[in-house]
C-alpha positions in Angstrom: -55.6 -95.5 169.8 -58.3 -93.2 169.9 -59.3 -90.7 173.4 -62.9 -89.1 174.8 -63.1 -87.0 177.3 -66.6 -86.7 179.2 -67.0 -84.4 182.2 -69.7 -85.9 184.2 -71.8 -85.0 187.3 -71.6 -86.8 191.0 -68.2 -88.5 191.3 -67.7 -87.8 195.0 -65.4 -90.8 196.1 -62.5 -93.7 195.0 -66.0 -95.8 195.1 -67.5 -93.7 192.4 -64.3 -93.8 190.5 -64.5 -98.0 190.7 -67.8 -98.1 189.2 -67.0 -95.9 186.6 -64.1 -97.6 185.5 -65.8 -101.4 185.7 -68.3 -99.7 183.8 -66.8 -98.4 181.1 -64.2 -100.9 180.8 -66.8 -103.7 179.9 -67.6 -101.6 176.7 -66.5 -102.5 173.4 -62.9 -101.2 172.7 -61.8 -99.8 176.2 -58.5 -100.5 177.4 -58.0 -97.9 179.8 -60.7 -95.5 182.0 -59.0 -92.7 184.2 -61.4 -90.8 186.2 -59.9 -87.5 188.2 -62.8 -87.1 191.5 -61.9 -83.0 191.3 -63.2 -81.9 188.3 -65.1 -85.0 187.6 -63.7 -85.8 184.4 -62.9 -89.2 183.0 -60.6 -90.2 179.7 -61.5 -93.4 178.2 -58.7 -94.7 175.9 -59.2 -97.4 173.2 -59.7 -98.3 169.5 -63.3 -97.7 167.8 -65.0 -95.8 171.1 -68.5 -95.2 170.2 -69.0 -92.0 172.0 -72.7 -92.2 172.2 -72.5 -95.6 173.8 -70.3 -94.7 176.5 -71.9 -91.4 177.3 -75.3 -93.1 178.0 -73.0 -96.1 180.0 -72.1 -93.1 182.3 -75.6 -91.6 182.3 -77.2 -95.1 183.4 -74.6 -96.1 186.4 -75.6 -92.4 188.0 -73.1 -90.6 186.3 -74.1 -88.2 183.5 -72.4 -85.6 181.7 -72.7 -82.4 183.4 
């Protein structure tokens, strides 16, 4: 199992959270997406994560890495 951590801008709300996790679960080899709304940072946990991939995921459902 392999972890990335992202801190990313505009998560507000449990709605924000939702679409981050659909998000980022549809992506190759994500099994799990926990997203804390304080400090805006999200763990994405799963084999072969392609950083890059996910980072622009977050960037074009509105929320980018701060």
């Amino acid at each position: 199992m392999q972890t990335e951590k992202f801190t990313v801008q505009n998560v507000k709300c449990g709605g924000c959270v939702s679409a981050i996790q659909e998000a980022l679960k549809a992506q190759p080899g994500v099994s799990e997406v926990e997203v804390a709304i304080d400090s805006g940072e999200v763990t994405v946990t799963g084999d072969n994560l392609d950083r890059t991939a996910l980072s622009a995921k977050l960037a074009e459902t509105g929320y980018p890495e701060a």
